[in-house]
N, C-alpha and C positions, 0 to 999 in steps of 0.2 A: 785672817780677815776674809772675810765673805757675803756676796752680795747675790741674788739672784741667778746673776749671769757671769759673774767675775770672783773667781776665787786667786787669793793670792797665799803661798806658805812660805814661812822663816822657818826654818829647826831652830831647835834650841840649840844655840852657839852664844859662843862672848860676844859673835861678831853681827849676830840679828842682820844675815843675809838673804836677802830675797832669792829660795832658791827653785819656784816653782809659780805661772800666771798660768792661769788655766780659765779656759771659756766652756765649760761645761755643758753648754746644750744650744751648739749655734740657732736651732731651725726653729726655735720658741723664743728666743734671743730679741729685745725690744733694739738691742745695740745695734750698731755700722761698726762692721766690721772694713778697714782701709787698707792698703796695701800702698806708701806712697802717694800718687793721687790718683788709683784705682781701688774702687767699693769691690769689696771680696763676698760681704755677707750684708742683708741689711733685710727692713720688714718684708722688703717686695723681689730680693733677689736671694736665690741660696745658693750657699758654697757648695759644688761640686770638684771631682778629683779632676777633671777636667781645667778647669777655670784653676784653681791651684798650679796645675802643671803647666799653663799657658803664664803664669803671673812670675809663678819662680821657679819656673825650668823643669826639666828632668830630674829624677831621684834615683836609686839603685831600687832595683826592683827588689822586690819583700812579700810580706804579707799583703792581700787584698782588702784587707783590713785597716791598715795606717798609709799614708805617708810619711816618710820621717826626712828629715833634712837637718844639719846642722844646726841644737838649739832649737829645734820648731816641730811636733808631730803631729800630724791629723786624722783622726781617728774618723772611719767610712760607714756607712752603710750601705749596704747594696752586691749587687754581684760581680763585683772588680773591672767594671765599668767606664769611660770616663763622664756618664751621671749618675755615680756615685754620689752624695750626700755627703759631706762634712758634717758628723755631729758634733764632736770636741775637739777643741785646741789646745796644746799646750807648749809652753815655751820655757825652758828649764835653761842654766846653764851648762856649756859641753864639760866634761867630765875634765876636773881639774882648773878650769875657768871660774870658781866661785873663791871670789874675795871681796873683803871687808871694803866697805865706804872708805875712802877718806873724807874729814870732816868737811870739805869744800862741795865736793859730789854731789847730784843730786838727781834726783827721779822722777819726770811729770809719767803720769795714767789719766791717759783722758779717757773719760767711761761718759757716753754719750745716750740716755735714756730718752727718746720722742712716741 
């Protein structure tokens, strides 16, 4: 499924698990992006690795290129910076974390277009 600004992927499994939400181009992105009740991304403010790192912590240092954190990676532009640029987001399950629904489970995606 895919939308603009929100791509979401299942593999093909028995178990049609959601194993991939992806914001593929925050800085054209009509969306708000939230963090809790703090705006990360929205028309009039953009995500930097800065503002990331103040909202949820520290990471292991890596590439200048991503953030990565458990579940969540944010892919940069810039020159490893803290105003850096967020362009994409993605949030996957950790490695060995993905399983099937149970029939009661359920899933809200609020995707917010203004």
């Amino acid at each position: 499924m895919s939308l603009p600004s929100l791509q979401l992927y299942f593999p093909s499994s028995p178990h049609q698990a959601l194993a991939l939400i992806s914001l593929p181009d925050i800085p054209k992105s009509s969306q708000t992006l939230s963090y809790e009740s703090t705006v990360l991304a929205s028309r009039s403010t953009s995500l930097t690795r800065g503002q990331v790192g103040k909202v949820l912590g520290p990471t292991y240092a890596g590439s200048t290129a991503k953030l990565a954190y458990p579940g969540i990676t944010f892919d940069l532009e810039g020159s490893g910076g803290r105003d850096d640029i967020v362009r994409k987001v993605s949030v996957m399950p950790r490695s060995g974390d993905v399983k099937p629904l149970s029939p009661v489970a359920s899933c809200v995606i609020n995707v917010s277009f203004t």
